[in-house]
N, C-alpha and C positions, 0 to 999 in steps of 0.2 A: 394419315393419322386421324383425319377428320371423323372418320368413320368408326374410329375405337371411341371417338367421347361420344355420338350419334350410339352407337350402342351401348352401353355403359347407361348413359342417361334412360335411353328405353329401357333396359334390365331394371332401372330402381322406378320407374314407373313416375321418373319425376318430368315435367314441362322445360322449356327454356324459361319461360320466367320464372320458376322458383330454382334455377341454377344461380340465373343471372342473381337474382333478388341474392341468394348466398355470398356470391360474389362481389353483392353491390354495386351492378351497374342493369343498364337497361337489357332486355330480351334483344333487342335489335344490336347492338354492342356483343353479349353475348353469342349469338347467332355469326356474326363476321370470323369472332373465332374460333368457332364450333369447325365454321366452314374454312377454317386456316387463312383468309382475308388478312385477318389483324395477328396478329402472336399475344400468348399470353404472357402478363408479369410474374416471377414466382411464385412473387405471394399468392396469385391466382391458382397457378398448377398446384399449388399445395391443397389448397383448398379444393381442387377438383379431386384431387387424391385421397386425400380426407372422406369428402363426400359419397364416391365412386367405393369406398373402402381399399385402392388400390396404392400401388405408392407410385412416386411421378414417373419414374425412369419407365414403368409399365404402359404407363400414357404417351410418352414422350419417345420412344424407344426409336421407333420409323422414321420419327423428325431426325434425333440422333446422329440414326445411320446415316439419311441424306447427306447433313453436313459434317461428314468425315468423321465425326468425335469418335474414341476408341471406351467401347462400352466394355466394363468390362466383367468375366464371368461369374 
């Protein structure tokens, strides 16, 4: 999944720290769970969705599948 927010973020031409800064926390915090290291809070995924102009499940869809959840169509 790490690679759908990794691109996402390059398409809007935006940095990690002005994600992070949206998000209110640091670039290096951000960065961990760009890289799936950390998990995000909702409230964050909202906010990435928001940002991204996408909604979460489109972000989060590959996490999802991993663990089992039943997505549905």
């Amino acid at each position: 999944m790490h690679y759908k927010l990794i691109a996402y973020r390059k398409k809007a031409d935006i940095s990690q720290e002005e994600v992070a800064a949206t998000l209110n926390m640091t670039r290096q915090t951000y960065s961990k769970k760009e890289r799936m290291i950390s998990k995000f809070e909702l409230n964050e995924a909202i906010a990435l969705a928001k940002l991204f102009d996408v909604s979460v499940s489109v972000l989060f869809e590959e996490e999802r599948k991993k663990q089992g959840a039943v997505i549905p169509n």
